[in-house]
VODRENTOR-103256 format. One record per atom (N, C-alpha, C, CB): residue in one letter; atom name; x, y, z. Coordinates in steps of 0.02 Angstrom, whole numbers, plus 50000, padded with zeros to 5 digits. Glycine has a CB too. Layout:
REM residues N
PT   code   site      px      py      pz
PT      A     CA       X       Y       Z
...
REM end
This chain:
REM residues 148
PT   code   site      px      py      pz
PT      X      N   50041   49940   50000
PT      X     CA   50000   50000   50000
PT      X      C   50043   50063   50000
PT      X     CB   49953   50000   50060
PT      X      N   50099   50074   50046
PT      X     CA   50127   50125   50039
PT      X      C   50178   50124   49978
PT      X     CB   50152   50139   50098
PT      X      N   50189   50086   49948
PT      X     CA   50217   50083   49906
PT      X      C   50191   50111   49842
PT      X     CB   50231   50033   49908
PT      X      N   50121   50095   49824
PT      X     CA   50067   50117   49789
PT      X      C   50067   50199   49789
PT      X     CB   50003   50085   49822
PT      X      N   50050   50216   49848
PT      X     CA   50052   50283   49867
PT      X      C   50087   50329   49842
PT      X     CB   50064   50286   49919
PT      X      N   50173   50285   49840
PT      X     CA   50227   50348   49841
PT      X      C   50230   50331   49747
PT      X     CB   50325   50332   49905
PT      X      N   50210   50274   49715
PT      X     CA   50198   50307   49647
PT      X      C   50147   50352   49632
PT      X     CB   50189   50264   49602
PT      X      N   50097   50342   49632
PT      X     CA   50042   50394   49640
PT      X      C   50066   50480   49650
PT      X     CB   50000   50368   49711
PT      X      N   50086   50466   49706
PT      X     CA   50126   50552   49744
PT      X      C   50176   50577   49685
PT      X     CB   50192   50537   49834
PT      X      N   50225   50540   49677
PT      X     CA   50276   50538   49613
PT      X      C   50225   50549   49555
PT      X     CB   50322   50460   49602
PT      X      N   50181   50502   49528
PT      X     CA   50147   50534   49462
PT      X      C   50126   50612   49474
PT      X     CB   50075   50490   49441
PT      X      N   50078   50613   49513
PT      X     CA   50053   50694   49511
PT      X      C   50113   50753   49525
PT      X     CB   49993   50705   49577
PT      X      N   50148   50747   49555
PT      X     CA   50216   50787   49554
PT      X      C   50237   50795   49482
PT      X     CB   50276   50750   49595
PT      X      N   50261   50733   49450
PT      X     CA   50266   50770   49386
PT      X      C   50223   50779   49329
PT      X     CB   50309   50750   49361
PT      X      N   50161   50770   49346
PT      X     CA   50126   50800   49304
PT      X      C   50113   50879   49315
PT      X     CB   50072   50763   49303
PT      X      N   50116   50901   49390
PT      X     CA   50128   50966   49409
PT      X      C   50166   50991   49388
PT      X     CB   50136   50979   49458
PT      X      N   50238   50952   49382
PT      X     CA   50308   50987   49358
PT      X      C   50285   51003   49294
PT      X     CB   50382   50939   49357
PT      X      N   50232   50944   49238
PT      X     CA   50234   50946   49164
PT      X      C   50194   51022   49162
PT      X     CB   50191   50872   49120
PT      X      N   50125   51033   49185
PT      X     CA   50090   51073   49178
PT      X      C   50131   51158   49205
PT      X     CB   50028   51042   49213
PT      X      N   50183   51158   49237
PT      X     CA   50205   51230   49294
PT      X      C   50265   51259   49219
PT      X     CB   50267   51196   49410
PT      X      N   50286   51193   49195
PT      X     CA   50331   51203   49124
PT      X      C   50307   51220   49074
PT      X     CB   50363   51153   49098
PT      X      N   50240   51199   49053
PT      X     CA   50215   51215   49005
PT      X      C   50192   51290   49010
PT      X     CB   50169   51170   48993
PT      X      N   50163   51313   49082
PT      X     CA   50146   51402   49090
PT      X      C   50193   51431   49079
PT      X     CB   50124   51435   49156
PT      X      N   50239   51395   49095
PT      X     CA   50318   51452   49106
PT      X      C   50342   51486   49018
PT      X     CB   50411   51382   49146
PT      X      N   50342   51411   48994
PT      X     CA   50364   51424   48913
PT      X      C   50301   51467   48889
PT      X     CB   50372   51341   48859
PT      X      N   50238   51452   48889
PT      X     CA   50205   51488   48846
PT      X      C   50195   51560   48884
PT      X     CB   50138   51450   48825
PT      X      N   50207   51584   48931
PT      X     CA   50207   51647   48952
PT      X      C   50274   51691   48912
PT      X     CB   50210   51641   49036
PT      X      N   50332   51647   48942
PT      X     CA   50379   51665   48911
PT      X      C   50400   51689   48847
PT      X     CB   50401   51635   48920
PT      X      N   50363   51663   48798
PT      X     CA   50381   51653   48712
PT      X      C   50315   51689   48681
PT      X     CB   50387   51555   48679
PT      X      N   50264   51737   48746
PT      X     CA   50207   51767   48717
PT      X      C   50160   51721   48713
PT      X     CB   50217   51797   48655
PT      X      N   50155   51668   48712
PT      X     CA   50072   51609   48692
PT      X      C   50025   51641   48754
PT      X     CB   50085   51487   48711
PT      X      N   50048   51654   48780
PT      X     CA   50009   51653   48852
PT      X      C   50009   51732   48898
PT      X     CB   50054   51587   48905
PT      X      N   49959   51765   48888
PT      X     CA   49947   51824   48940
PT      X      C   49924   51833   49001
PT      X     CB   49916   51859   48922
PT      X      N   49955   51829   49063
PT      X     CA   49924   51860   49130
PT      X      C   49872   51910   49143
PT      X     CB   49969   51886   49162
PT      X      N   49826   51896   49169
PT      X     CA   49780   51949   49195
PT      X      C   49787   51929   49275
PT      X     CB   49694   51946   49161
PT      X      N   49799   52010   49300
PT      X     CA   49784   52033   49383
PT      X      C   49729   52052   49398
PT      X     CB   49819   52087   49410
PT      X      N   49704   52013   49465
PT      X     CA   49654   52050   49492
PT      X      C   49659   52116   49538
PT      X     CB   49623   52008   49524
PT      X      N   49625   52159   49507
PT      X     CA   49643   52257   49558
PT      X      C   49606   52242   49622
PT      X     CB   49591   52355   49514
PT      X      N   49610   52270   49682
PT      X     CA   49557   52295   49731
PT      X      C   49536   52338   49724
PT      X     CB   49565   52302   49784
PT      X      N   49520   52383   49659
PT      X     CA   49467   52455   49648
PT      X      C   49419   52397   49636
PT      X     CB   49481   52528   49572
PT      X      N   49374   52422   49624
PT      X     CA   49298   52423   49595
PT      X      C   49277   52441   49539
PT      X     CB   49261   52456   49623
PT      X      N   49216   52415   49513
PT      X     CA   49194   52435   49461
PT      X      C   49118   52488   49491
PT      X     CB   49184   52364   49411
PT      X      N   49098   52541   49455
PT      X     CA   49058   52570   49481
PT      X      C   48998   52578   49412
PT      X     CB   49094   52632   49516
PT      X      N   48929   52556   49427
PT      X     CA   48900   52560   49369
PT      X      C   48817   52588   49414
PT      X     CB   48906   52475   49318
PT      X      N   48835   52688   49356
PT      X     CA   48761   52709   49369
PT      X      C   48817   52750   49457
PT      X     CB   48674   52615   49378
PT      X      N   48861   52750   49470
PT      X     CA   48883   52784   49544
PT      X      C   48912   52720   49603
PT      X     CB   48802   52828   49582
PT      X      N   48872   52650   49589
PT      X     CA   48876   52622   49641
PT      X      C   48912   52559   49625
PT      X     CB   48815   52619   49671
PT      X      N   48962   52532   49690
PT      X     CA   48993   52480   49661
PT      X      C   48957   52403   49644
PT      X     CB   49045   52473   49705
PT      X      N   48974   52384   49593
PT      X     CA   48956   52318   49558
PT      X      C   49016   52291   49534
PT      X     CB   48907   52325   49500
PT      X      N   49078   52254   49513
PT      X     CA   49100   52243   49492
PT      X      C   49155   52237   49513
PT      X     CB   49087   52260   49463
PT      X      N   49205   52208   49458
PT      X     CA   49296   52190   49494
PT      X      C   49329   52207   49425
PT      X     CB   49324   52083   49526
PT      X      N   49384   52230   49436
PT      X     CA   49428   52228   49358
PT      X      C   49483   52192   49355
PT      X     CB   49456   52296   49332
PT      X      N   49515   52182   49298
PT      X     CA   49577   52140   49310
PT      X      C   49626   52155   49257
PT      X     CB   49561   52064   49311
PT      X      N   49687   52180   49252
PT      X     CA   49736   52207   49203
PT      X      C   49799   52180   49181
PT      X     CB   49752   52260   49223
PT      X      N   49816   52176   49133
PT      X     CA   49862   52127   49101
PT      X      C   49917   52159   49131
PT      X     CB   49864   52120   49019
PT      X      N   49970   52100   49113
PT      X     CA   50043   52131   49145
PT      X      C   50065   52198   49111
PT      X     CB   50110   52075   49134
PT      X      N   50076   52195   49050
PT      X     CA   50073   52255   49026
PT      X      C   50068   52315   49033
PT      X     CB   50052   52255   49008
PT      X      N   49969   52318   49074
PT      X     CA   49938   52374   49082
PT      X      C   49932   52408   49021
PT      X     CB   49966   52409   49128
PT      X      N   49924   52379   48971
PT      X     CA   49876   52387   48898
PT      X      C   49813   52377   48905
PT      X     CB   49890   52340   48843
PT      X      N   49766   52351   48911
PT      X     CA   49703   52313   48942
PT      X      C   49681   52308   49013
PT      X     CB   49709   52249   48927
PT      X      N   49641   52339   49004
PT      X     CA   49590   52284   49075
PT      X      C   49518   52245   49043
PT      X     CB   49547   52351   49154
PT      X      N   49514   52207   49092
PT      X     CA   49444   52180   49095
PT      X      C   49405   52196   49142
PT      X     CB   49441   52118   49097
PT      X      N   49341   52234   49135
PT      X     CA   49296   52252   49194
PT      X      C   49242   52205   49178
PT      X     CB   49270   52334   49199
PT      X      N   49224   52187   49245
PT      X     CA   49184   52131   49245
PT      X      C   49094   52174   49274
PT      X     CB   49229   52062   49310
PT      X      N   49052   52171   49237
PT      X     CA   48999   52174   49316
PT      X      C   48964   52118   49334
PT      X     CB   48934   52227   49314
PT      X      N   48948   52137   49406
PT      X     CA   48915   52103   49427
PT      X      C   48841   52105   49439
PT      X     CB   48942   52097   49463
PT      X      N   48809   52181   49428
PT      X     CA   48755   52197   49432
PT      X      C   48672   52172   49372
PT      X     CB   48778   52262   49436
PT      X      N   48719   52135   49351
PT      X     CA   48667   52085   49276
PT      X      C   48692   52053   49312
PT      X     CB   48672   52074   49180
PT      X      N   48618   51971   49280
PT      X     CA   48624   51903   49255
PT      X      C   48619   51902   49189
PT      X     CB   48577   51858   49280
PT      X      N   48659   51856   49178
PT      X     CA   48734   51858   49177
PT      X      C   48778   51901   49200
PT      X     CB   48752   51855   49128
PT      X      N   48824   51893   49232
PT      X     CA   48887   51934   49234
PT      X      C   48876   51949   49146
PT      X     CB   48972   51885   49267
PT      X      N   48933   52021   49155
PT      X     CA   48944   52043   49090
PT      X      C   49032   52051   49100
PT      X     CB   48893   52119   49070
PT      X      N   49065   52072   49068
PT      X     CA   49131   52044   49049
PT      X      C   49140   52107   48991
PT      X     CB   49131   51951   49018
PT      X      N   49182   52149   48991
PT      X     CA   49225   52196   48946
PT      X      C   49292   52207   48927
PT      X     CB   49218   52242   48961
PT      X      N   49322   52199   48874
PT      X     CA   49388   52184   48862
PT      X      C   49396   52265   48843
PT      X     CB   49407   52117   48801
PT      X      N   49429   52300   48886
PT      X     CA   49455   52373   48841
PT      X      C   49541   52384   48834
PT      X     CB   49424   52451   48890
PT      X      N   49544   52386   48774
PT      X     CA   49611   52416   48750
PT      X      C   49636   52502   48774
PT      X     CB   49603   52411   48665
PT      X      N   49691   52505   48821
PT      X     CA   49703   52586   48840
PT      X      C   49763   52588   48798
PT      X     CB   49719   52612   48931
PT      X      N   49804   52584   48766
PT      X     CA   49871   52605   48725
PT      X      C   49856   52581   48679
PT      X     CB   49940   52585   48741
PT      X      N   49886   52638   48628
PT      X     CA   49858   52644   48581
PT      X      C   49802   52672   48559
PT      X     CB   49858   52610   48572
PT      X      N   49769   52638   48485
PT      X     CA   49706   52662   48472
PT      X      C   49654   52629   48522
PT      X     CB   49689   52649   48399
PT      X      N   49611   52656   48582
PT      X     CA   49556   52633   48616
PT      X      C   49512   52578   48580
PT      X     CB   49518   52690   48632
PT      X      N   49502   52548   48606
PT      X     CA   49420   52531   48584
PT      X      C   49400   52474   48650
PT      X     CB   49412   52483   48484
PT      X      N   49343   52444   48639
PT      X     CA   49319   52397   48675
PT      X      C   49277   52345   48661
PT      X     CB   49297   52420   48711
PT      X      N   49278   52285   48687
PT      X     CA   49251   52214   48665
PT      X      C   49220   52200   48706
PT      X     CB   49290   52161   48651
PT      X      N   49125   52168   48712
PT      X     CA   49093   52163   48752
PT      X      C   49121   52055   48747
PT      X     CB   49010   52208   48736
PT      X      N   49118   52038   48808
PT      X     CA   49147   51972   48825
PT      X      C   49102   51908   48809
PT      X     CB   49162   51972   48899
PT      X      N   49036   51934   48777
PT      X     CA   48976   51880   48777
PT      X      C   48963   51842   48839
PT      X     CB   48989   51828   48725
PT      X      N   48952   51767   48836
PT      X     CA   48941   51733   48894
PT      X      C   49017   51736   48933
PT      X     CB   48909   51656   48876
PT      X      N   49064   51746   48923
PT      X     CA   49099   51731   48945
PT      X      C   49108   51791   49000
PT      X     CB   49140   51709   48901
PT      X      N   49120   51764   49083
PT      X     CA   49160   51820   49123
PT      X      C   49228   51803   49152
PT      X     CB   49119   51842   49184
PT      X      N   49271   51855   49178
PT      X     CA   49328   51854   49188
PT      X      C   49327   51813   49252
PT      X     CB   49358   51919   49186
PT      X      N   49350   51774   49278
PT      X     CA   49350   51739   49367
PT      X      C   49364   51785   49404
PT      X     CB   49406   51680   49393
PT      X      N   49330   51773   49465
PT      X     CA   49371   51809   49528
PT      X      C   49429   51791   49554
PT      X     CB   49339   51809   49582
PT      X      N   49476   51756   49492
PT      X     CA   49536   51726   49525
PT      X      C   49577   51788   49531
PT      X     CB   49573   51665   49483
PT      X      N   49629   51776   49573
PT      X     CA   49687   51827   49600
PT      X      C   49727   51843   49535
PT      X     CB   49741   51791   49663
PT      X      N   49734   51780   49475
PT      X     CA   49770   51798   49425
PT      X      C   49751   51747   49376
PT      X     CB   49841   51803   49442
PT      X      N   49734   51757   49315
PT      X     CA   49724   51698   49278
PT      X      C   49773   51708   49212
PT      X     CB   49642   51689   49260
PT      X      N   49767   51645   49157
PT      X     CA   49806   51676   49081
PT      X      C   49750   51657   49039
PT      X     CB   49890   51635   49050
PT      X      N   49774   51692   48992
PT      X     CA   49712   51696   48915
PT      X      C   49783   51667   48865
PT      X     CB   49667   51812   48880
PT      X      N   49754   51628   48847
PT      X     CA   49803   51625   48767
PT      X      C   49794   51657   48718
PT      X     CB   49804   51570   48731
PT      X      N   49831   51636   48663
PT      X     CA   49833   51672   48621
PT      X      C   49793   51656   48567
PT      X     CB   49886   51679   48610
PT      X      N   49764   51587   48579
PT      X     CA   49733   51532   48501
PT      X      C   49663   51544   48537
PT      X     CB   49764   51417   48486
PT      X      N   49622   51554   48517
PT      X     CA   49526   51566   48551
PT      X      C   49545   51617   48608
PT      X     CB   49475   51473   48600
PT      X      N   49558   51675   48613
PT      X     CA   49539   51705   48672
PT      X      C   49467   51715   48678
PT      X     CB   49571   51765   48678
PT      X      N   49454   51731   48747
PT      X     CA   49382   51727   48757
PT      X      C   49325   51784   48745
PT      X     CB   49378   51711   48820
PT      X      N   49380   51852   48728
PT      X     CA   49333   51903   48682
PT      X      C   49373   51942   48628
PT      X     CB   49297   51963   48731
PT      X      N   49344   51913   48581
PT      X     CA   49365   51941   48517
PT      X      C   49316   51989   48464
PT      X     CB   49385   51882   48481
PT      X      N   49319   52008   48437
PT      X     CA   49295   52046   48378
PT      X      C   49250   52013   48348
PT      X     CB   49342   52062   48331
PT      X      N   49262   51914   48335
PT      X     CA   49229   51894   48297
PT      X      C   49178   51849   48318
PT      X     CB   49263   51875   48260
PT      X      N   49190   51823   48366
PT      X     CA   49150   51789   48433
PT      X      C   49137   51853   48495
PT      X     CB   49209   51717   48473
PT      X      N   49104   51901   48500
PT      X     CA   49084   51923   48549
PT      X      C   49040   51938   48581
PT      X     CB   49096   51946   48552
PT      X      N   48970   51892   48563
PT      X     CA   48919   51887   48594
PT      X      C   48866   51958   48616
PT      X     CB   48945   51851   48646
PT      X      N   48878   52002   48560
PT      X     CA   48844   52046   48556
PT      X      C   48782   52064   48546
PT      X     CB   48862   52062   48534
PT      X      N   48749   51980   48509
PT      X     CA   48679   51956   48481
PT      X      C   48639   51941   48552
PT      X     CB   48686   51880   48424
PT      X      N   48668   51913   48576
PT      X     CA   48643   51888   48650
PT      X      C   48576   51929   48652
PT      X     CB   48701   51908   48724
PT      X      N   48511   51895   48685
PT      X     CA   48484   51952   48720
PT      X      C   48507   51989   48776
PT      X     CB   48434   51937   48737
PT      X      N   48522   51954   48817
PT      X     CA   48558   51963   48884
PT      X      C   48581   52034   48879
PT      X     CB   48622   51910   48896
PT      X      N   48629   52048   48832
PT      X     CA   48688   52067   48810
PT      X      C   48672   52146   48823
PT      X     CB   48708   52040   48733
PT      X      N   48730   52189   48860
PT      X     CA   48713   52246   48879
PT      X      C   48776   52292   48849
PT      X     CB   48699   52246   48957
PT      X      N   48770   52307   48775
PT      X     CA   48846   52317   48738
PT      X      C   48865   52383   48757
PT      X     CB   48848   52311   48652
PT      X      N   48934   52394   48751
PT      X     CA   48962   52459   48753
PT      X      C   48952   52506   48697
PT      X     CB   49028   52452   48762
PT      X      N   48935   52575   48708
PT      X     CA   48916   52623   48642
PT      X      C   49007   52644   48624
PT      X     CB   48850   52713   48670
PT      X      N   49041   52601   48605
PT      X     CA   49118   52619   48600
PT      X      C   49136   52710   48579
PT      X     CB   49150   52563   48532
PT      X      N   49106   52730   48560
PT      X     CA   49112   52808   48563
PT      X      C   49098   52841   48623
PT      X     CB   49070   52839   48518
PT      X      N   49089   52825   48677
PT      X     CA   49091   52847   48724
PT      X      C   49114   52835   48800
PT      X     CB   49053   52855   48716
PT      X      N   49167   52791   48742
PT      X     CA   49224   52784   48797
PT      X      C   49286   52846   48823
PT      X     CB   49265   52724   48769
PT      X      N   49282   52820   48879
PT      X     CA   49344   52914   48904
PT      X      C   49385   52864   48953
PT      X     CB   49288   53017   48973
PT      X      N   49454   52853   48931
PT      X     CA   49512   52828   48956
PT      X      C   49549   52895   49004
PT      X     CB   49557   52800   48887
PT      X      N   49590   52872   49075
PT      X     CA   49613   52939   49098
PT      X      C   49680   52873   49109
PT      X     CB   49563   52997   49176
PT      X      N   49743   52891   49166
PT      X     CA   49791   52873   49167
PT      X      C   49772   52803   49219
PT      X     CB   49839   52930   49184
PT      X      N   49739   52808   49258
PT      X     CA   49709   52757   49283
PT      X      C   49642   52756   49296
PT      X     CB   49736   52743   49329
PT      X      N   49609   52773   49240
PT      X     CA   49525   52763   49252
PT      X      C   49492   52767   49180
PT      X     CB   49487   52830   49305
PT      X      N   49433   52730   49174
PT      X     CA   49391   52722   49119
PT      X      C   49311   52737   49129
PT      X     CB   49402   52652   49097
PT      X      N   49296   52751   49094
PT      X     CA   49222   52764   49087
PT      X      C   49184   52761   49028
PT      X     CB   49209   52821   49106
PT      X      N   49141   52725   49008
PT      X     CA   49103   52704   48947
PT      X      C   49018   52695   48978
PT      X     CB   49141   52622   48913
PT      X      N   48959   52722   48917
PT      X     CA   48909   52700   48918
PT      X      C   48884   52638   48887
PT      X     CB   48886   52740   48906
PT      X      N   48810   52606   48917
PT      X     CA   48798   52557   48876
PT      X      C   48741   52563   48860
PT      X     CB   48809   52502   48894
PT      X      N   48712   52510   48815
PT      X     CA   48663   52546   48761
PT      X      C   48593   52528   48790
PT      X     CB   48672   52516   48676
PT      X      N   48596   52527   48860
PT      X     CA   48542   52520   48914
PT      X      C   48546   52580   48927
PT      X     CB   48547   52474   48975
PT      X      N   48588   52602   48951
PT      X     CA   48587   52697   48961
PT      X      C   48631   52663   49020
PT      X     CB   48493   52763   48984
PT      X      N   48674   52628   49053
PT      X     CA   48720   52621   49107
PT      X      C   48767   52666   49082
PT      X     CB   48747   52550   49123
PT      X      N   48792   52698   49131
PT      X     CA   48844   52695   49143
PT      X      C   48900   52672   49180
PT      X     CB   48841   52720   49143
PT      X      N   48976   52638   49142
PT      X     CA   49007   52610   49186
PT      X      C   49098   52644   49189
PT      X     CB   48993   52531   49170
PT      X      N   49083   52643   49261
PT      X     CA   49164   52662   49270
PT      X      C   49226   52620   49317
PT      X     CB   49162   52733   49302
PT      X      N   49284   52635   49314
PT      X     CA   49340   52598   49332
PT      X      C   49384   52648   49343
PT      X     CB   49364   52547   49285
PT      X      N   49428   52605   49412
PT      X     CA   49502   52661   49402
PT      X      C   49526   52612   49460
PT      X     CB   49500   52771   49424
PT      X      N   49589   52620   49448
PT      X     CA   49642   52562   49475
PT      X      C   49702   52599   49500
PT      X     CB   49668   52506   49415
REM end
């Protein structure tokens, strides 16, 4: 039995080792992007709803709300030319840090779940980027803001 055990223990170890190598390389070589979770808030309409989360970079955040069912989920680009991507079904976790790859990310241009009924899209012209804060309407008449 203990013998059993200590292969067992040994397999999952290196399958840990396989999986901790595989983040490392694809972070490393670009396949793979970090998102942080902030302790600001998201504020939608004045009051807090929401969490954001920002790439290592600090090119992007993702503001999440929480004030719909569904969560809603926003991918906004700050460097560079602005714009913003509503996340469809998909929301960001409340994890402390997650990665997005690079092959299917989960909001794109071409998959972004904008058809949804659910769906509460950003009027992208009325987005206003500051050095650490964002603000955009949606086509409910919300307004939503961020700053980190």
């Amino acid at each position: 039995m203990s013998a059993a055990l200590k292969v067992v223990g040994l397999l999952l170890f290196a399958f840990a080792l396989l999986i901790a190598a595989a983040l490392t390389y694809s972070t490393a070589h670009g396949y793979m992007g970090w998102w942080f979770w902030s302790s600001r808030s998201v504020a939608i309409d004045g009051s807090g709803h929401g969490y954001i989360h920002i790439n290592r970079q600090h090119s992007a955040v993702i503001v999440t709300r929480t004030d719909s069912r569904p969560r809603q989920s926003y991918l906004v680009a700050l460097s560079g030319r602005k714009w913003i991507i509503p996340c469809g079904e998909w929301q960001a976790p409340r994890f402390p840090a997650f990665p997005i790859g690079d092959v299917n990310p989960p909001c794109s241009i071409f998959i972004n779940g904008a058809d949804l009924p659910t769906a509460d899209n950003p009027k992208v012209d009325t987005l206003k980027t500051g050095p650490r804060s964002l603000e955009f309407e949606t086509v409910q008449g919300r307004r939503v803001s961020a700053s980190w």
